[in-house]
C-alpha positions in Angstrom: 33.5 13.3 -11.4 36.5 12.1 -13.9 37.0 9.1 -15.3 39.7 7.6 -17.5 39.3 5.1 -19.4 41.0 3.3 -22.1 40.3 4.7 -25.6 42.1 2.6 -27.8 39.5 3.1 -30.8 38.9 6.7 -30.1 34.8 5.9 -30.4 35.2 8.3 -27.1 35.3 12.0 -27.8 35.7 15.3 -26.2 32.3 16.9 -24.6 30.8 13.5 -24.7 28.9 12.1 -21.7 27.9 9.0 -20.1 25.5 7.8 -17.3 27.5 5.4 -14.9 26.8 3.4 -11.6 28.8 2.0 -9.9 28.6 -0.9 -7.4 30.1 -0.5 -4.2 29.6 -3.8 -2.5 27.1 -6.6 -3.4 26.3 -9.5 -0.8 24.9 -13.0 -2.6 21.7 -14.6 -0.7 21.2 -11.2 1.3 17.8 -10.9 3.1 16.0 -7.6 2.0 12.6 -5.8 2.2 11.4 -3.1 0.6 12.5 0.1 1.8 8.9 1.3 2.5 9.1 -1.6 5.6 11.5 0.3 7.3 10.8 2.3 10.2 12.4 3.9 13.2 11.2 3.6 16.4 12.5 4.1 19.9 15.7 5.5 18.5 16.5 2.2 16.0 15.4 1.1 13.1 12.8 -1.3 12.7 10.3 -3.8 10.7 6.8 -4.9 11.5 6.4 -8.6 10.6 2.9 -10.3 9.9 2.7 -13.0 12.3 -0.5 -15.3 12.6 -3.1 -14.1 14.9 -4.7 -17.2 17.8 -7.7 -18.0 16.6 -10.8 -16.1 18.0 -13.0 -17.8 20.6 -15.8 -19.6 19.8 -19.4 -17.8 20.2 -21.4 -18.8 23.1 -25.0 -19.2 22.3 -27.5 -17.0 23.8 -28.5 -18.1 27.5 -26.4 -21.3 27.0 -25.7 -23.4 29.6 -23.7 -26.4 30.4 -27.0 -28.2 29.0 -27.0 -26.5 26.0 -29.1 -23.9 24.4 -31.7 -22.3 27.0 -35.5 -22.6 25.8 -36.0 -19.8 23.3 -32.3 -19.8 22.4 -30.8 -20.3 19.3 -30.5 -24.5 18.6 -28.0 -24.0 15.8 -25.0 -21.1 17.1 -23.0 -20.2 14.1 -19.2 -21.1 13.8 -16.6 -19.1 14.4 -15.7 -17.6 11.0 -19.0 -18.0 9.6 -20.3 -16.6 6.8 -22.4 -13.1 7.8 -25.8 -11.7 7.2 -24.5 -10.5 3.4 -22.8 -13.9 3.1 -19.8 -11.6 3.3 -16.2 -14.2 3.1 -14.7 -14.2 7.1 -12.2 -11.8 7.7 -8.9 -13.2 8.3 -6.4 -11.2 10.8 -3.2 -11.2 11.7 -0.4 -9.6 14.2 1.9 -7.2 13.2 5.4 -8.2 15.6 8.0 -5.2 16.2 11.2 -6.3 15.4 14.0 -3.9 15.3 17.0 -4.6 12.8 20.8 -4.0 12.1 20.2 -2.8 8.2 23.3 -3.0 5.9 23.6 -2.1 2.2 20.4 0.2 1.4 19.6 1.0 -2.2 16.5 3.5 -3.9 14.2 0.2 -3.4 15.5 -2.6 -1.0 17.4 -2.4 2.7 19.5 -5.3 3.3 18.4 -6.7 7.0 22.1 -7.8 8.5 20.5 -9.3 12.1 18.3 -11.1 12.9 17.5 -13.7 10.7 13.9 -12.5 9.1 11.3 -14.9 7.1 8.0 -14.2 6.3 5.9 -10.8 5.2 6.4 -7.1 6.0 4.6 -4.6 6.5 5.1 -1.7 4.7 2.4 1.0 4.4 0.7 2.2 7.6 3.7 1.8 10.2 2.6 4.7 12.6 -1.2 2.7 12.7 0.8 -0.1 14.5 2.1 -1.0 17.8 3.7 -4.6 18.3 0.5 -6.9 18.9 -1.7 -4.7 17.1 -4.1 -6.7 14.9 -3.5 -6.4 11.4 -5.8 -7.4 7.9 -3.6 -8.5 5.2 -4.8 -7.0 1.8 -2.8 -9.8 -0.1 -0.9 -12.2 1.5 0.2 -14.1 -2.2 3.2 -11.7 -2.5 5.5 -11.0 0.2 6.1 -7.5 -1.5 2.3 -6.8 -1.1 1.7 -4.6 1.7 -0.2 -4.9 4.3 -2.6 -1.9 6.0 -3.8 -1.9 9.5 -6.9 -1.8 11.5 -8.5 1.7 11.1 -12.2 0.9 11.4 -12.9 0.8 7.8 -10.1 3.5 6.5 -6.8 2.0 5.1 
């Protein structure tokens, strides 16, 4: 490529060279995600969004009845959530959500999402682990940049 440019002080000389970018269009207040949360399903392109799981049932207690525990049974049932044998923290789980996208300006590191209107986390490592519904574990859900890996029985 060529480029002329004013010279007045002739600090420009012949041979030199320069590293340039140039900016084609910039949009103020865009919503983007990381690149990496782009995917392309069904023939458009799409992002998986980390939507709040319903909350899992509560355990029944052995041979409970409408009376409560049966004789023999457990008298205290533990709560949903609870604390396991290794006093291991409860594991919190969410659902990834297919949503497909109309993308706009895309650079090395961010995708500009045009329609619809997106909020919230993304995921972006493990897209062909999910399906819309699947149930997700969020490694770090401080950072909306953090990513997010899917169920894979103990590989992520």
């Amino acid at each position: 490529m060529e480029i002329s440019t004013p010279n007045p002080d002739l600090l420009l000389r012949p041979g030199m060279f320069a590293r340039v970018s140039i900016e084609f269009a910039r949009h103020d207040n865009a919503t983007t995600v990381p690149v990496s949360a782009l995917t392309k399903r069904q023939d458009s392109q799409c992002v998986f969004l980390v939507a709040p799981a319903p909350p899992d049932p509560e355990p029944a207690a052995p041979n409970a009845g409408p009376g409560g525990p049966a004789k023999g049974g457990a008298a205290n049932a533990s709560p949903a959530n609870a604390k396991g044998p290794r006093n291991e923290k409860p594991v919190k789980t969410a659902l990834a959500r297919f949503v497909p996208v109309t993308v706009g300006i895309v650079t090395s590191e961010f995708a500009e999402i045009l329609d619809p209107p997106l909020s919230g986390e993304v995921i972006t490592l493990g897209h062909h682990l999910v399906e819309d519904g699947s149930r997700i574990i969020p490694t770090n859900s401080t950072a909306p940049e953090e990513t997010v890996a899917a169920e894979t029985g103990g590989r992520q």
